[in-house]
C-alpha positions as CSV (number, residue, x, y, z in Angstrom):
1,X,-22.9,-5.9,-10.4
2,X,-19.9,-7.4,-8.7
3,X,-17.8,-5.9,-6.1
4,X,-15.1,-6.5,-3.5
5,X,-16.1,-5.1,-0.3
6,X,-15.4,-4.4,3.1
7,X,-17.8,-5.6,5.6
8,X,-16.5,-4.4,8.7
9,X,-12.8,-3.7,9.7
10,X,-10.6,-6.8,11.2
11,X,-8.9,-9.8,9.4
12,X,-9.2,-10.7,5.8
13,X,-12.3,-13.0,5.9
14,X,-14.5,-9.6,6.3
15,X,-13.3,-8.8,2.7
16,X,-15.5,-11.2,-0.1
17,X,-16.8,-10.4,-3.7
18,X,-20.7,-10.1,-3.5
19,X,-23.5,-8.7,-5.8
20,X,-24.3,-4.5,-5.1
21,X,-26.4,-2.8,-6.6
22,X,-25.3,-0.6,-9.9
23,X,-24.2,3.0,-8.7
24,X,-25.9,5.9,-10.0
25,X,-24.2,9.3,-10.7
26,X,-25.1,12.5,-10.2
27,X,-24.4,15.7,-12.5
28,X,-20.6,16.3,-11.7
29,X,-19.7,12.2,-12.1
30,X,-19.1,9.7,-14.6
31,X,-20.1,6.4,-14.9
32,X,-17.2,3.9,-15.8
33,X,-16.9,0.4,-17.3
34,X,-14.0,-0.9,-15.4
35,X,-11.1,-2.7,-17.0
36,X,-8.6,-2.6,-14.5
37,X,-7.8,-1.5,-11.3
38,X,-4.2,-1.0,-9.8
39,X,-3.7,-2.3,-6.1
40,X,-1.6,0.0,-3.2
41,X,0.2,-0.4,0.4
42,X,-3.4,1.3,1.6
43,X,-5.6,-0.8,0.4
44,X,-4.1,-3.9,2.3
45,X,-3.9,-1.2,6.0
46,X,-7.6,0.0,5.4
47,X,-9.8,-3.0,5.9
48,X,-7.3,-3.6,9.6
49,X,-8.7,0.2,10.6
50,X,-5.4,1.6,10.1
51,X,-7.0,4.8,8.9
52,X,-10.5,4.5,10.4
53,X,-9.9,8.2,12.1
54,X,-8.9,9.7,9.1
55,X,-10.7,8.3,6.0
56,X,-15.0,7.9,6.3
57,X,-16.2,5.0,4.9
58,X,-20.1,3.5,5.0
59,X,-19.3,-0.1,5.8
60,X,-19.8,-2.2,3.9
61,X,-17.7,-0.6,1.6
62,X,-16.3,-1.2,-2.2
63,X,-12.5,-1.4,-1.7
64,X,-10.1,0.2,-4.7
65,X,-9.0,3.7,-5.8
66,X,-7.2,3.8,-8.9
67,X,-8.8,2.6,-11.8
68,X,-8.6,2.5,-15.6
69,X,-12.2,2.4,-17.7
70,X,-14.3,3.3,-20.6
71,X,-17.3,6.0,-19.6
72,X,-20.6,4.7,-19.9
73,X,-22.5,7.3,-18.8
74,X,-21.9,11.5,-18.2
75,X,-23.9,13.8,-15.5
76,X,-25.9,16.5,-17.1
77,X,-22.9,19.1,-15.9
78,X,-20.2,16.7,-17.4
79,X,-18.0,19.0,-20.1
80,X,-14.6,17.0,-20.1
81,X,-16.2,13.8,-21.5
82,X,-18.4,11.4,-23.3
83,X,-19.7,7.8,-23.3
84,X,-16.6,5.5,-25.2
85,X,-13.9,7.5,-23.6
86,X,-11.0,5.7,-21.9
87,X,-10.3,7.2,-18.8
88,X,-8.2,6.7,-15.7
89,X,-8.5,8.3,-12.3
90,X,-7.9,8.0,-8.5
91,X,-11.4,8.5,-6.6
92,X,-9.1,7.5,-3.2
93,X,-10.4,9.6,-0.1
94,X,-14.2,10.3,-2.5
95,X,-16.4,7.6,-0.4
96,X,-16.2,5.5,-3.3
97,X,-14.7,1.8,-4.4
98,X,-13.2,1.0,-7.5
99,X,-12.9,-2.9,-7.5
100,X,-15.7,-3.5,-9.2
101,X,-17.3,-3.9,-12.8
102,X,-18.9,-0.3,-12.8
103,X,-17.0,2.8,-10.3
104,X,-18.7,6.3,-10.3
105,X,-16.0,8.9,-10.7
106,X,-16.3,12.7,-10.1
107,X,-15.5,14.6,-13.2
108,X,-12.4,16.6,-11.4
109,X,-10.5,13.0,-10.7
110,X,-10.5,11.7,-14.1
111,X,-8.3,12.2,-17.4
112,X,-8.2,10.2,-20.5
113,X,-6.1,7.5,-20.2
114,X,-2.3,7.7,-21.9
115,X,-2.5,6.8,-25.1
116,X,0.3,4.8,-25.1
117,X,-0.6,2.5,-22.4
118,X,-3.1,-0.5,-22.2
119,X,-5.9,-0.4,-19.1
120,X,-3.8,-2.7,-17.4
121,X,-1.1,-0.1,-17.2
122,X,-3.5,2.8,-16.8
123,X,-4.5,1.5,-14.0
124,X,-1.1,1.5,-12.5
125,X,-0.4,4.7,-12.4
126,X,-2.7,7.1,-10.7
127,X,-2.1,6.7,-7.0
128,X,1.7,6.8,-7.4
129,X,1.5,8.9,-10.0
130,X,-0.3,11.7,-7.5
131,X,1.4,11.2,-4.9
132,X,5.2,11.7,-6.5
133,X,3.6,14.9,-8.6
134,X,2.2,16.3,-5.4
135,X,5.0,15.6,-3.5
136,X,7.6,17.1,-5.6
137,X,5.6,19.8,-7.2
138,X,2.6,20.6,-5.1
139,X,3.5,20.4,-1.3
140,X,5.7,23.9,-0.5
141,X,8.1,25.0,-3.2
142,X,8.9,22.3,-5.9
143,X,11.9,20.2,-6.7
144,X,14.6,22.2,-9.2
145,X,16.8,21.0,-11.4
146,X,20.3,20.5,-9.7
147,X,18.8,19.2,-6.6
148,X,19.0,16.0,-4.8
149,X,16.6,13.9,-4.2
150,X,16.1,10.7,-1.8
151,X,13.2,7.9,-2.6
152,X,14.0,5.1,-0.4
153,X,12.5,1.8,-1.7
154,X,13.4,2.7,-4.8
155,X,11.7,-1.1,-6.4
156,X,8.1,-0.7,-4.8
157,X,5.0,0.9,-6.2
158,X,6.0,4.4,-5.2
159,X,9.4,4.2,-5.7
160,X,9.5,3.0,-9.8
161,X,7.0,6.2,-10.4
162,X,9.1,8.9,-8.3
163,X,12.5,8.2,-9.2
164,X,11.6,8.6,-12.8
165,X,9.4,12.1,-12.2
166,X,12.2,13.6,-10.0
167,X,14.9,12.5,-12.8
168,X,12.7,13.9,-15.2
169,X,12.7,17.3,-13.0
170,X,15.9,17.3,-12.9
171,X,17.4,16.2,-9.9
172,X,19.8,13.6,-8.8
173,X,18.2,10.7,-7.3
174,X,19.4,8.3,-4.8
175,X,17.4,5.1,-3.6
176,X,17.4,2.1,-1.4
177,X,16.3,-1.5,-2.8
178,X,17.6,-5.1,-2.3
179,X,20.7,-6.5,-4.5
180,X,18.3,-8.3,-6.9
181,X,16.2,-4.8,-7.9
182,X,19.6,-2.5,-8.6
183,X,19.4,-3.3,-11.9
184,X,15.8,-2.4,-11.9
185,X,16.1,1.1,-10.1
186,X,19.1,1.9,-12.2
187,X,17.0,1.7,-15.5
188,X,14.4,4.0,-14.0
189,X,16.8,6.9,-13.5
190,X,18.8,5.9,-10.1
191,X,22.1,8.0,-9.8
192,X,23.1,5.9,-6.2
193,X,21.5,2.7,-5.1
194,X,21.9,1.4,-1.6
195,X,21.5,-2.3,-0.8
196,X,19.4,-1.8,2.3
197,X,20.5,-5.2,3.8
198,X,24.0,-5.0,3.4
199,X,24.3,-0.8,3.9
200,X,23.2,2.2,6.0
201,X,22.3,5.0,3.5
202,X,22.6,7.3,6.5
203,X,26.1,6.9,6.5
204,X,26.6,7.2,2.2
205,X,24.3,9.8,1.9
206,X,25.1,14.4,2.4
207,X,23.6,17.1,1.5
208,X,20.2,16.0,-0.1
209,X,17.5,18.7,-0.6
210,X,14.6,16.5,0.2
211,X,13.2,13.3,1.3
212,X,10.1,11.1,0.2
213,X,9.3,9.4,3.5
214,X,8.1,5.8,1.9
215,X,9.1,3.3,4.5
216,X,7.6,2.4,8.0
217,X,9.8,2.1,11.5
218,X,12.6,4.9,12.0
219,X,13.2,5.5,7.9
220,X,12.3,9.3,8.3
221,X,14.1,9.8,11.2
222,X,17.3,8.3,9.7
223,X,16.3,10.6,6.8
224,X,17.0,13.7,8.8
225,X,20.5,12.7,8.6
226,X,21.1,13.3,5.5
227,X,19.3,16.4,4.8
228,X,21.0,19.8,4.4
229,X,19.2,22.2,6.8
230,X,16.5,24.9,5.3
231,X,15.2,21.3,3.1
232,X,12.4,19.1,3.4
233,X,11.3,15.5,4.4
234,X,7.5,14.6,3.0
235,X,6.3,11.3,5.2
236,X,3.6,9.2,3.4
237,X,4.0,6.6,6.1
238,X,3.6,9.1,9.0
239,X,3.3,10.1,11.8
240,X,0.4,12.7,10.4
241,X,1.0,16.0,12.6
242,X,-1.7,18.5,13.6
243,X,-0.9,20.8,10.6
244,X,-2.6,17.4,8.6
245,X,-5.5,17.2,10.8
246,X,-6.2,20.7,10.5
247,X,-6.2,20.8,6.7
248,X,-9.0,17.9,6.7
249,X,-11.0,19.9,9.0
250,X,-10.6,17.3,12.0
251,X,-11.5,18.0,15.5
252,X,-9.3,19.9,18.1
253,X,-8.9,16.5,19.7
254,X,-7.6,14.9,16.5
255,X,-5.4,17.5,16.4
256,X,-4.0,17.5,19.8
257,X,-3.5,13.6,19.5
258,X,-1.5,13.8,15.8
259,X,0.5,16.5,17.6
260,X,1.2,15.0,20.4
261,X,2.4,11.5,18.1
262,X,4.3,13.5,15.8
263,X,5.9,15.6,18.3
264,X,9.3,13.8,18.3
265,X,10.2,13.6,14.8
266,X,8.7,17.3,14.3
267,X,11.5,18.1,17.3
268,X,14.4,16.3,15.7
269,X,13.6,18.0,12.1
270,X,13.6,21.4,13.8
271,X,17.3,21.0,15.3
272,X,18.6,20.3,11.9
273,X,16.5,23.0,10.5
274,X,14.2,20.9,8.7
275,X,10.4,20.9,7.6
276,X,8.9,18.1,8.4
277,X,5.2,17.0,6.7
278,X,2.8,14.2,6.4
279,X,1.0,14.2,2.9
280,X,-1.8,12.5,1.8
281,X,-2.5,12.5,-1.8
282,X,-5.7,13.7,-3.0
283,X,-7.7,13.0,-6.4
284,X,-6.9,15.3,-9.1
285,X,-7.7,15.1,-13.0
286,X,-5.9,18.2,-14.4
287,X,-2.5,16.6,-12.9
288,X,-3.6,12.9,-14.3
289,X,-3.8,14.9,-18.1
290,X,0.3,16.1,-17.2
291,X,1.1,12.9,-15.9
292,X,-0.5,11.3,-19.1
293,X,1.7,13.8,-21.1
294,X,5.0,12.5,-19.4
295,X,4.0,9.4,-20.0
296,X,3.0,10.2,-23.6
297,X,6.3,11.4,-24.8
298,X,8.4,8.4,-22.9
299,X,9.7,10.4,-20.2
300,X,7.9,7.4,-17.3
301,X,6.8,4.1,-18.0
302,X,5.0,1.6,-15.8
303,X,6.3,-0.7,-13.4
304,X,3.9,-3.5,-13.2
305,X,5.2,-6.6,-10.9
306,X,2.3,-9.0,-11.4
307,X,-1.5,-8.9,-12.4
308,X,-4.3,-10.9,-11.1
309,X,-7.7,-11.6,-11.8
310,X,-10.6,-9.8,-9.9
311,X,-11.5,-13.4,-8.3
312,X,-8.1,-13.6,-7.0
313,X,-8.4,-10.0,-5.3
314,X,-7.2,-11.2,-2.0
315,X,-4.6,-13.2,-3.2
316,X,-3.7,-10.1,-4.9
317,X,-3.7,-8.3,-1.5
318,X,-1.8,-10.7,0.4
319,X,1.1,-10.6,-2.5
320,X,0.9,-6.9,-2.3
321,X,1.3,-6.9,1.2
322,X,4.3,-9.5,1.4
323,X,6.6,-6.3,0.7
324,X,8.5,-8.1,-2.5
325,X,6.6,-6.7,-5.6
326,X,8.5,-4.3,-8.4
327,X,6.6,-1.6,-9.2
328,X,2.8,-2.4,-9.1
329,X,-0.1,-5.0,-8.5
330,X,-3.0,-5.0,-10.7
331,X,-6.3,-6.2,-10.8
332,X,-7.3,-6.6,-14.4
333,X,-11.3,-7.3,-14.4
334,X,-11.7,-7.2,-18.4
C-alpha cells in the first residue's frame, strides 16, 4: 500500500510516499479503508524531533493521526463494529500512522463517523475535537456555565473547534485572531475578539476562569494576567512539567529536566494562585461518539481551510505550517 513516512528525523526531504507493506491487526483493532486524513501543528514539529523524548516512534514511520474511513476488517474481540462501517478516530500517541490507504485502529479510539459530515470533514475533527473536550471537561473540574473562557488563536485548527464546545458549555468566550478572521471567530460563538497585531489582550482581558494555552513564545505567561486566582491555564504548547512526565511513566531524569524547564511559569502561576498544566491529548472513542452527537444536532461544525491530495502531503505540511490556515488542513486520499 501507499504511505507517507518518516525516515529519520531532520528536514523535509526525509519525509516521501513509498510502498509498505499492508498492516495486520490484531484482536482489539480494526482495519480501515482510509478516505481522509486531517493534518495538525504536530505533525509538521514531529519529523524535526520536536517530541522525540516524549512520543516512541519505529523509524521509518507512517506520519498521521486523525483519520476518517470505512472498516475493512474487525479483530476477533471487536464488539463496537463491522466491515462497511464509517468510522473516524485519532490513533495519535498509538505507534501507528494514518497517512496512508489502509491505518490499523484500536477499537477504544474509534466512533462512527457523524452522520452529517462527509470523510473529508470527519477527518477534521478528532484531534481538535479531543483536545478541547479533554481540556474543558476532562483535565481537573470542567468548565460551567457562566464562566469565562480564553482560546487565543481563535481562526486556527484548535481554536474554530474550542470556541464552539466552550460556547456550547456555556461559557463566555474571548479569542485572539487577525482583522481578516473576526468575522470568522465571531460566527463560531466569539463574545470578544482581539486583533493580535493591533491589541494586547492582556490589557482588555479580567477575570477569566481559564486559559487554553494554544500559542508558542510568552502566550501563557501573558495569560496569567488575566486569570482570577483559584483558576486554571491548560498549555498544549508547553513547557510540559514533571507532573506530565510522571503520568507517561517517564524516567526520574525526564522528570527532573521538564521540572526544571517549567519551573518559571509554574512559579509565576503559583503567585497569582493559579494551576498551571501541560496536556497532551490522548485517543478516546467513547468521547469521539459525544463529539459526534454535538456535531449531530448542529451545535459544532467543521472548519476546514483547504484540502489537498495525498500526493501533495508535503505541500500540505508546509501550508499547514505557514501559520495562516482557518480552521483545518486535510488530506483527502479517496
Amino acid at each position: 500500500m501507499k504511505a507517507f513516512i518518516l525516515e529519520r528525523y531532520g528536514k523535509s526531504n526525509q519525509m516521501r510516499v513509498a510502498a509498505v507493506a499492508r498492516p495486520t491487526i490484531k484482536s482489539d483493532e480494526v482495519l480501515v479503508k482510509v478516505h481522509a486524513v486531517g493534518l495538525n501543528p504536530i505533525d509538521t514539529m514531529i519529523p524535526k524531533g520536536t517530541f522525540k523524548p516524549i512520543l516512541k516512534f519505529e523509524l521509518p514511520a507512517i506520519m498521521g493521526s486523525d483519520l476518517a474511513g470505512t472498516v475493512l476488517e474487525v479483530g476477533d474481540k471487536v464488539t463496537r463494529f463491522k466491515p462497511g462501517d464509517a468510522v473516524y478516530a485519532s490513533i495519535f500517541d498509538t505507534g501507528k500512522g494514518s497517512l496512508a490507504e489502509y491505518a490499523v485502529v484500536p477499537e477504544s479510539a474509534a466512533a462512527q463517523k457523524p452522520q452529517k459530515l462527509d470523510f473529508v470533514e470527519a477527518a477534521s475533527i478528532p484531534m481538535v475535537g479531543l483536545t478541547a473536550w479533554q481540556a474543558f471537561q476532562d483535565h481537573g473540574s470542567a468548565i460551567k456555565h457562566g464562566q469565562k473562557v480564553f482560546v487565543p488563536a481563535g481562526s486556527g485548527g484548535i481554536g474554530t473547534f474550542a470556541i464552539q464546545l466552550a460556547k456550547y458549555l456555556g461559557a463566555t468566550v474571548a479569542t485572539t485572531t487577525s482583522s481578516q478572521n473576526i468575522a470568522l471567530v465571531k460566527q463560531l460563538g466569539a463574545d470578544e475578539v482581539i486583533d493580535y497585531k493591533t491589541q494586547a489582550f492582556e490589557n482588555l482581558l479580567n477575570d477569566y476562569d481559564f486559559v487554553l494555552g494554544t500559542v508558542r513564545g510568552d502566550g501563557v505567561e501573558k495569560a496569567l494576567q488575566i486569570l482570577k486566582p483559584n483558576t486554571k491555564v491548560i498549555s498544549l504548547v508547553g513547557p510540559p512539567d514533571a507532573a506530565f512526565a510522571r503520568k507517561r511513566g517517564m524516567n526520574i531524569i525526564m522528570q527532573w529536566v521538564f521540572g526544571i524547564i517549567s519551573r518559571k511559569i509554574i512559579k509565576l502561576a503559583k503567585r497569582r494562585h493559579i494551576e498551571y498544566a501541560f496536556m497532551f491529548v490522548h485517543p478516546d472513542g467513547q468521547q469521539l461518539v459525544e463529539i459526534a452527537q454535538l456535531i449531530d444536532s448542529g451545535h459544532i461544525k467543521p472548519v476546514i481551510d483547504k484540502v489537498f491530495s495525498f500526493d501533495q502531503t508535503l505541500e500540505a505540511l508546509a501550508y499547514l505550517e505557514a501559520g495562516r490556515a482557518k480552521g483545518k488542513v486535510v488530506i483527502r486520499l479517496i
